[in-house]
N, C-alpha and C positions, 0 to 999 in steps of 0.2 A: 656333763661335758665340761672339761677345763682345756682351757688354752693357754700354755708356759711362755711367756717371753723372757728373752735374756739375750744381752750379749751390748747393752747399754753399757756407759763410761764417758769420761773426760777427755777429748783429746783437743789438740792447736785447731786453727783454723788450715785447715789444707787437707787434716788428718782424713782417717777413713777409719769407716767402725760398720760390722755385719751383724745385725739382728737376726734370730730366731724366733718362731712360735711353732709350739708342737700341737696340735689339735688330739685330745683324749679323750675315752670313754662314749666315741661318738655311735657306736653300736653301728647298723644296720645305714646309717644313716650317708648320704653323699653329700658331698662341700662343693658343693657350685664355685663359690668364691671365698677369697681367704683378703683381707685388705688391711693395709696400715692407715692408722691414722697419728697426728700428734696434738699436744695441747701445749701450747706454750706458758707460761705464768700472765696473766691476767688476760686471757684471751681465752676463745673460741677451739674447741676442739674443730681441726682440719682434716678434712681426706688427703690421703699422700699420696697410696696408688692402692690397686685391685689386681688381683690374678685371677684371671679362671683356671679352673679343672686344665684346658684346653692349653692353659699357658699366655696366652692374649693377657695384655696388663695394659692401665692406663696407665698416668702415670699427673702428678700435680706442676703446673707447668715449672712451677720456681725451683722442682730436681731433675727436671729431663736433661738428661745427658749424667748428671752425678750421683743419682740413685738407680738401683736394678733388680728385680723383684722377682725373685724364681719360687719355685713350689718342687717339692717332691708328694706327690699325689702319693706313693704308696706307704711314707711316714708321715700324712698329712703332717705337713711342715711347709712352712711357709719364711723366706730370705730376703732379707732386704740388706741387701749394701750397698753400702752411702759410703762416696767418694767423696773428693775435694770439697768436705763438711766447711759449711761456714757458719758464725755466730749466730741464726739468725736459723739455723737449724739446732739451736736449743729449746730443747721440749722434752716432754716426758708423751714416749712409742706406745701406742697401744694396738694390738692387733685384733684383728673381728674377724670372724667367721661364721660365713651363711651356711645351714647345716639344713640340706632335705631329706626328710622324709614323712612318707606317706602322704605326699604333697604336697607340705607344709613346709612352709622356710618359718626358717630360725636361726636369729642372730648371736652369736655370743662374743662378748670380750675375755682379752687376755690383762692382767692386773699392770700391765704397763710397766717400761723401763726408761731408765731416764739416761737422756741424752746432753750434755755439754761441750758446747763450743767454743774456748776460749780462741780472743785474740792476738 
């Protein structure tokens, strides 16, 4: 299983920028959930948000309203764009995905893209 992320870059503080992750190789298998997370520089990797299959997303309260998180189930692919980016949404995106089968979850990461927010 790999999971591709892309669609990281530099932008102002106001800017907007959409992530991708394509989930591959996942055979037989269903994605329950597909979810971003980010890592800031000396800090704690964070949950952003979650999608299910279903479409239903949470969401991290400090982007509600300026991040939006869709799925295409049939290219398991998973979207996040992120509006009115602020500095403090600089990190480097990593995407997971919960992958079933045979009733077994299974988590995998995508190799992460980086995110900058200038002032």
């Amino acid at each position: 299983v790999q999971l591709q992320a892309s669609g990281g870059g530099s932008v102002q503080a106001g800017g907007s920028l959409r992530l991708s992750c394509a989930a591959s190789g996942i055979g037989s298998s269903s994605v329950p959930a597909m979810s971003w997370y980010r890592q800031a520089p000396g800090k704690q990797r964070e949950f952003v948000t979650i999608t299910q299959s279903s479409g239903a997303t949470i969401y991290l309260d400090s982007v509600k309203g300026r991040f939006t998180a869709s799925r295409d189930n049939a290219k398991n692919t998973v979207y996040l764009q992120m509006n009115s980016l602020k500095p403090e949404d600089t990190a480097v995106y990593y995407c997971n995905a919960e992958l079933r089968r045979l009733g077994a979850l299974t988590n995998y990461w995508g190799q992460g893209t980086q995110v900058t927010v200038s002032s």
